[in-house]
C-alpha positions as CSV (number, residue, x, y, z in Angstrom):
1,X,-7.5,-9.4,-27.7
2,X,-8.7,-11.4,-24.3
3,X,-6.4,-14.3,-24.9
4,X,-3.7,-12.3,-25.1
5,X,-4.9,-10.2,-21.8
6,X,-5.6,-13.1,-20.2
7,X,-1.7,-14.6,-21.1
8,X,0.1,-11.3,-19.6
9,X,2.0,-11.8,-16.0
10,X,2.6,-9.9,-13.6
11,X,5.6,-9.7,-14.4
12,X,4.7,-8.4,-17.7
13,X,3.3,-4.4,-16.1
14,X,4.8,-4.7,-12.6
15,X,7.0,-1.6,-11.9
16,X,10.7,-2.5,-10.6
17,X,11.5,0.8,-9.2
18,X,9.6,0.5,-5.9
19,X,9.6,2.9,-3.1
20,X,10.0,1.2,0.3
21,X,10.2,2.0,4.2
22,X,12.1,0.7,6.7
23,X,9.9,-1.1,9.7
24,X,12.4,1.4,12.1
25,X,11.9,4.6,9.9
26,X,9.3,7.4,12.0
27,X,6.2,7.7,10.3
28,X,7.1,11.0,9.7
29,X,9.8,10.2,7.2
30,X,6.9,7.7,5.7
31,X,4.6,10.2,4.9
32,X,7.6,12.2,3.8
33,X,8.4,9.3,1.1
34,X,5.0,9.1,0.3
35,X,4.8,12.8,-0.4
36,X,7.8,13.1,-2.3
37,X,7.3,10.1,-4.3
38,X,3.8,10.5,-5.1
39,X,2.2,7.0,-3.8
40,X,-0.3,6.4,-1.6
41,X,1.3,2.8,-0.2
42,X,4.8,2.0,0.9
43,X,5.9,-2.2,1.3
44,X,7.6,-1.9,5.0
45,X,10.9,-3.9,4.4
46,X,12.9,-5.5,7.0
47,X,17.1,-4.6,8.0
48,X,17.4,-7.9,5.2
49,X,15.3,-6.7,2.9
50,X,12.4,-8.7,3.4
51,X,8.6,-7.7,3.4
52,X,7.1,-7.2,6.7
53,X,4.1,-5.0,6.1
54,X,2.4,-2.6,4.2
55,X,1.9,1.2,5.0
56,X,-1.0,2.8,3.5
57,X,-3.3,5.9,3.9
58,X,-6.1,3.0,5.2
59,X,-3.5,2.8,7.6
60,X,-4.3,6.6,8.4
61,X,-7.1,6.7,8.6
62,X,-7.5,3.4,10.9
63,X,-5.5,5.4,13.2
64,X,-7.9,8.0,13.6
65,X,-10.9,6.4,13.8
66,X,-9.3,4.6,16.9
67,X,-8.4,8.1,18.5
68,X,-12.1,9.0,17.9
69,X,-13.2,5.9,19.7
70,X,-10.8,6.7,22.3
71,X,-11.7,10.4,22.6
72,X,-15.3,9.3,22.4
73,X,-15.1,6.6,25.4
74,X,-12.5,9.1,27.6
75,X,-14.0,11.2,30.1
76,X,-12.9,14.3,28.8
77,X,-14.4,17.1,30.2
78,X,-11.1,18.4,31.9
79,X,-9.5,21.4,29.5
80,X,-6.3,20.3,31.1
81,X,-7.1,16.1,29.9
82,X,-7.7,17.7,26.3
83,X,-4.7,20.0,26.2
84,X,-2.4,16.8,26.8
85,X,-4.4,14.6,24.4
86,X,-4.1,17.1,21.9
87,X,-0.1,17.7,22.4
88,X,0.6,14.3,22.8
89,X,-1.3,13.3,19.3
90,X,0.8,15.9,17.9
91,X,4.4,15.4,19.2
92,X,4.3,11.5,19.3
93,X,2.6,10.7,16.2
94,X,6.1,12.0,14.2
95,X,7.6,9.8,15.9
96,X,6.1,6.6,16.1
97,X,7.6,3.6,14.3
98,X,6.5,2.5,10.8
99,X,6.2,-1.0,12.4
100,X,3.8,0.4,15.4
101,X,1.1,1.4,12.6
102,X,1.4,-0.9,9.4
103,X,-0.6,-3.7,8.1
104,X,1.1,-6.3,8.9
105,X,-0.5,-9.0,6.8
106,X,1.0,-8.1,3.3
107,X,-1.5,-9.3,0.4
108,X,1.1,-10.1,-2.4
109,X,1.6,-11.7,-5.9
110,X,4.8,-13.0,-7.5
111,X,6.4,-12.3,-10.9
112,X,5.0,-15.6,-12.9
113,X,1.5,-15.1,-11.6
114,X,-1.1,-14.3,-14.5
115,X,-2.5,-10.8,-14.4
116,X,-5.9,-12.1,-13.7
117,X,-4.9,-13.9,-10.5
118,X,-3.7,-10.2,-9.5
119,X,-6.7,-8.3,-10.3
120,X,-8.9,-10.9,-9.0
121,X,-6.8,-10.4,-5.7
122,X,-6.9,-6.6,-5.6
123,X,-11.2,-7.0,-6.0
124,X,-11.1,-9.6,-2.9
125,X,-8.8,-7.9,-0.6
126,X,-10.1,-4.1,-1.9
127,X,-6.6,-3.0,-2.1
128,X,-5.6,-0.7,-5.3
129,X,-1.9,-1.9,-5.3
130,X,0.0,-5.6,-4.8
131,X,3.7,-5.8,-3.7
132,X,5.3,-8.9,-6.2
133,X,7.6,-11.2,-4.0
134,X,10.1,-13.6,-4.1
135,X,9.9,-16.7,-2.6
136,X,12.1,-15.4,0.4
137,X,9.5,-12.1,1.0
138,X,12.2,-9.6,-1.1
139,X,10.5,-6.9,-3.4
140,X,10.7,-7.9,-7.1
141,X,8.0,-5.1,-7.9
142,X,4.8,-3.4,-7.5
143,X,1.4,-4.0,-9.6
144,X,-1.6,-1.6,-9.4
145,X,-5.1,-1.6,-10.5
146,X,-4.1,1.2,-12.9
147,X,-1.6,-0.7,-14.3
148,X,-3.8,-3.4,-14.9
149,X,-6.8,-1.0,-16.5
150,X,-3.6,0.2,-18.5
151,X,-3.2,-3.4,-20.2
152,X,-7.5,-3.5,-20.6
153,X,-7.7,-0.3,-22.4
154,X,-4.4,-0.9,-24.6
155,X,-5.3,-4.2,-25.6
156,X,-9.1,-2.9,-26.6
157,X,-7.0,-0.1,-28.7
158,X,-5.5,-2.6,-30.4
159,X,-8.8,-4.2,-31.2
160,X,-10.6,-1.0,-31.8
161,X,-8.4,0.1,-34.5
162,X,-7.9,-3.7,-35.9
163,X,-11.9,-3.6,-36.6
164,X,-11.9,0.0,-38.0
């Protein structure tokens, strides 16, 4: 059971279909995709296809914390200061670019790395998924932590019902 585990590639459980963003798309039709798709990540790909970032709800939720510093450190004690805050928040965020609020530092494997290499990545970098590149930065795929427990529990199925 482990040596076989520990032979499997990423390319062996990495999804092809892969949902991606444009770095120019609004972060409103990101967390559109995200919605409609049912992930939590989206790889950020160039006008040639190429990885540039990485959006994810950590994104999100960096975001905010950095409008509660602000808010925090602002003199606000204005109504009329809060008001313009509060509708500017609302009308820009929308709007804003995908490239303005992804990671840009994309944590990635490729196709012929062993599954091991991946998880040991996803513990390290505390990320739950791993874009799979090419050489050039192009999306071959997408790995995830459940994928990964996927191959674990299957391949101790096997050995559960080989020993009964």
């Amino acid at each position: 059971m482990a040596n076989q585990l520990f032979q499997l590639r990423v390319k062996d459980l990495m999804r092809k279909h892969v949902v991606t963003v444009n770095a120019q798309d609004t972060v409103h039709d990101a967390l559109e995709l995200m919605l409609e798709n049912k992930v939590s990540a989206l790889p950020v790909v160039d006008h040639r296809g190429h990885c540039v970032g990485i959006l994810s709800g950590r994104d999100f939720v960096d975001m905010t914390h950095d409008l509660d510093e602000d808010f925090h450190e602002a003199s606000h004690e204005s109504e009329v200061w809060w008001g313009v805050f509060v509708r500017n928040l609302s009308e820009n965020i929308g709007e804003q670019s995908v490239m303005d609020l992804m990671t840009e530092e994309v944590i990635s494997v490729r196709a012929d790395d062993f599954l091991v290499r991946a998880a040991r990545t996803m513990l390290t970098a505390r990320v739950h998924r791993l874009p799979v590149l090419d050489g050039e930065h192009r999306i071959l795929g997408i790995i995830s932590m459940t994928d990964i427990l996927r191959a674990f529990v299957e391949a101790a199925g096997h050995h559960e019902s080989a020993g009964t």
